[in-house]
N, C-alpha and C positions, 0 to 999 in steps of 0.2 A: 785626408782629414775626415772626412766621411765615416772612415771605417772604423776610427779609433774612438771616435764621439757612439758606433752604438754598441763598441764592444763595452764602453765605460758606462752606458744604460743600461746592461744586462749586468754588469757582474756584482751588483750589492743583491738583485735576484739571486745570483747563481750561490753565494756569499751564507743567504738566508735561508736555502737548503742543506747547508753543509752543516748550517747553525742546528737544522732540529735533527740531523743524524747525532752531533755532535752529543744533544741536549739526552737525546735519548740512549744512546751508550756509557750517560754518565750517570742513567739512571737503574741499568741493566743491574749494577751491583745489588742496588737498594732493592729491588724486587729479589733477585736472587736468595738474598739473609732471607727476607720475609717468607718465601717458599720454604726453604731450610727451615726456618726457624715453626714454620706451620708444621712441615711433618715432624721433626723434630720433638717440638714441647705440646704443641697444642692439642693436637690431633690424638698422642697416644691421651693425655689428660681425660680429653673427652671418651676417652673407651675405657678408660677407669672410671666414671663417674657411671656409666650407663650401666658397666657392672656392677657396679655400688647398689644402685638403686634396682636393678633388676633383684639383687642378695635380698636389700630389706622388703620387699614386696613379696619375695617369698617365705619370708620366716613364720613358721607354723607352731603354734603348743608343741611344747617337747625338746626342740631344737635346744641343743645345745651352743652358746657363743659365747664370745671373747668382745670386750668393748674397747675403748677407745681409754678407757683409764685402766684397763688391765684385769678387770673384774672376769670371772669366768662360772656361768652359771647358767642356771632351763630355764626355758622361756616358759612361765606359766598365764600368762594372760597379755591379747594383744588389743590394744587401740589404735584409730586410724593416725597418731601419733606418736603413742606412748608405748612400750615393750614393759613387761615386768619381768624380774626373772629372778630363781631363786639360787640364791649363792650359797646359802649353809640351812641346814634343816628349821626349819619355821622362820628364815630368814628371806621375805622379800624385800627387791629394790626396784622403783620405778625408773626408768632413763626413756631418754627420748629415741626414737629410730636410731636415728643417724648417728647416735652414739655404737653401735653396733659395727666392729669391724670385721668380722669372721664368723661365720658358722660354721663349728666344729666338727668332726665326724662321731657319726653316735658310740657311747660306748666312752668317749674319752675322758671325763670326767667321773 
């Protein structure tokens, strides 16, 4: 009688180990997506944006670009904001940076 009273004290212990293997294989998936889902979407996004921003930091007079509505013209004057650029002869337009999606290769316009 002894023996059955302390196997029956140890096993809600032995019970409550199996619980957090359990707990945590059932979490295995849920990290898994979020890895996946990291290099997947997040990670290239972030190396898109740093290219982004590395393009508009270097845009210089002269450069020719392509915006974001389609416009295609030289950069003739820059602010720590604003881009001007000129699309047809005596025709500037102001846009902001970030409206710049490409910088052309010269020549092409």
């Amino acid at each position: 009688m002894l023996i059955s009273s302390a196997f029956a004290q140890t096993a809600p212990a032995a019970a409550a180990g199996g619980d957090v293997m359990t707990s945590l294989t059932s979490m295995l998936p849920l990290v898994l997506m979020f890895v996946v889902l990291y290099f997947v979407m997040i990670r290239p996004q972030m190396k898109r944006q740093k290219e982004h921003k590395a393009m508009i930091d270097a845009l210089a007079k002269g450069d020719e670009i392509a915006t974001v509505g389609g416009l295609l013209g030289k950069v003739t004057k820059l602010s720590e904001a604003n881009v001007t650029i000129e699309i047809a002869a005596g025709v500037e337009v102001q846009l902001q940076r970030q409206a710049v999606v490409q910088v052309l290769p010269k020549g092409t316009l």
